[in-house]
N, C-alpha and C positions, 0 to 999 in steps of 0.2 A: 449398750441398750438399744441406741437406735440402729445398730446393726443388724439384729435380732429383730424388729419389728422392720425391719425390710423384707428381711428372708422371709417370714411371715406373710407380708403385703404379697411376694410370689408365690404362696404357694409351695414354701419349700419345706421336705419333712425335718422336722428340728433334731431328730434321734441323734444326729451327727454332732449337732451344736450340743445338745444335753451330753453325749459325750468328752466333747471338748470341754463343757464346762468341769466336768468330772474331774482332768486332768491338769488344769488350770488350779481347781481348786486342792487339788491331793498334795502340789507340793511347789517347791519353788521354781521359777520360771528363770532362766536366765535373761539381764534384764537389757542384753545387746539387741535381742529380739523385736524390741519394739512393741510388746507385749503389755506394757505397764498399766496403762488406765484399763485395758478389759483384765488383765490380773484383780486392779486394784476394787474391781464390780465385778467379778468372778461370782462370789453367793447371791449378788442379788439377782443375775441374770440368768446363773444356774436355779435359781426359785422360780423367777418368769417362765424359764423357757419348762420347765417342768410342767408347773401354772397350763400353760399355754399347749402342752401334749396331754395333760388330763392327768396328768401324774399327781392328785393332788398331795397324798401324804409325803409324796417328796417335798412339792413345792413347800407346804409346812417347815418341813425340818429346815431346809434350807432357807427362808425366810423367819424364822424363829432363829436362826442361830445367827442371821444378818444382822437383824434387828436390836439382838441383844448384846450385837457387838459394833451396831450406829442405831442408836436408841432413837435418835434428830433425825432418821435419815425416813422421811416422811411417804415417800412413792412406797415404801417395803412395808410401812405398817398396814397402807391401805390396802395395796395387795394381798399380805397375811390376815387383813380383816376380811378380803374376800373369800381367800381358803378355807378359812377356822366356818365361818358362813356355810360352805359348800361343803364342806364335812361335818358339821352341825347338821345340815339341810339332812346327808345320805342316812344319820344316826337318828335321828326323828323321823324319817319313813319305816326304817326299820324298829321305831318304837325305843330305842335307845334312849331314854330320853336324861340318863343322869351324864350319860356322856356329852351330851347333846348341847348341855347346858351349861356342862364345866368348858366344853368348845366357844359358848356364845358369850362365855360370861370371859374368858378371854379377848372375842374380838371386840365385844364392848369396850375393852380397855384400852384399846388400839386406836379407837374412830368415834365422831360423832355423828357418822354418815345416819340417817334418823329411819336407814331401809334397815340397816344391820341390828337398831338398836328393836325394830320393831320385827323382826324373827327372834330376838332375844325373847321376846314378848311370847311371842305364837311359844317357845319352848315352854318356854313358867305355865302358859295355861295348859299344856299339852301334859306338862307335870302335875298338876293340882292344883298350882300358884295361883288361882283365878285372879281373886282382887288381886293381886301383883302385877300380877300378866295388865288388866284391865284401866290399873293406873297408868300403864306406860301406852298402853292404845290411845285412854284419854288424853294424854298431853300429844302424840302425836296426832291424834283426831283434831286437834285445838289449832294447831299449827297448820294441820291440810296439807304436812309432810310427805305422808305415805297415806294414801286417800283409803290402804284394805285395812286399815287401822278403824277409819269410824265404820266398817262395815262388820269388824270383829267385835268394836264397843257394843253396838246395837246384839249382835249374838250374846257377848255376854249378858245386858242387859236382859232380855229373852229368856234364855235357861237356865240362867245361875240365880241372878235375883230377879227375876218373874216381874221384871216392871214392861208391861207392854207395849204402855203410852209410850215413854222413852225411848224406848229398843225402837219406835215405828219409827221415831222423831230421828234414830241416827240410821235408820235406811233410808228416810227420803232425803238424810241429809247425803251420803254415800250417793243416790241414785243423781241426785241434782247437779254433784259435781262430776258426774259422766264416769261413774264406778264402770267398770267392765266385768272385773274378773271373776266375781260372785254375782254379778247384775241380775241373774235370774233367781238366786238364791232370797234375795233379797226383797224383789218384787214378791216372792209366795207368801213368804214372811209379811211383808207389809199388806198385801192383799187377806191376807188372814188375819191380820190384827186389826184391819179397815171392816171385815164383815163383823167382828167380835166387836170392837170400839166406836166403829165409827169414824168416816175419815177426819 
């Protein structure tokens, strides 16, 4: 593994190493070779190095079948929670969204990382799941885990159940803790619920 994030640290194209891992992993290695420990990390690093060339639905299979065969082997989950993520992510741009979800509700199961759990989130709302979706924004809004979680609460809040007060109360909470990534979205929103309500 750290040989692989060397080559990487240079610059180097991995295509060759994805191949090597190819061949590492196809079959048995004779073991005068000195070959043994990257044999013995052959899928996980053929999933990396995958991972790491954009290859995602490789990097899947091959970290799903690492996984499943070192269940304890903790660096493969979290990486496989990244993929399932990033192919979740491609499957919800293009509106896929049962795919999207049966991907999310897998990496859920992998991590508690609370970014992953909160695109699990964005999938359920993006399905219908509002209150669903809404309860997991809430808990991670509570925590100040993933800060676009109270900026989604307050959305929900806003167009689903029409509470305005609330929805204003979780944009300036969102604004206060130096939200960026809808910052302006959220200023309109709160600027229109301050000339409606009242700051």
């Amino acid at each position: 593994g750290l040989e692989v994030a060397a080559l990487l640290a240079q610059g180097t194209d991995l295509k060759p190493v994805a191949q090597l891992m190819a061949v590492l992993t196809a079959g048995p290695v004779e073991p005068g070779w000195g070959l043994s420990g990257l044999v013995a990390d052959a899928g996980l690093i053929a999933g990396y190095v995958a991972f790491q060339s954009g290859d995602l639905v490789r990097a899947e299979a091959a970290l799903s079948a690492w996984s499943e065969a070192n269940p304890s082997d903790s660096r493969a989950r979290g990486l496989l929670a990244v993929v399932l993520t990033r192919l979740a992510g491609r499957d919800h741009d293009a509106r896929r969204f049962v795919r999207a979800s049966s991907l999310m509700a897998r990496a859920v199961a992998l991590t508690d990382d609370p970014a992953v759990h909160h695109n699990a989130a964005v999938v359920r709302y993006s399905r219908g799941d509002h209150s669903g979706a809404a309860k997991q924004f809430r808990r991670l809004s509570a925590t100040g885990a993933v800060l676009t979680a109270t900026l989604n609460l307050g959305l929900y809040l806003d167009d689903i159940v029409g509470v305005g007060s609330e929805a204003a109360r979780e944009y300036r909470r969102y604004l206060s803790a130096g939200g960026r990534v809808g910052a302006e979205i959220a200023r309109r929103r709160l600027s229109r619920k301050e000339r409606i309500l009242g700051p």
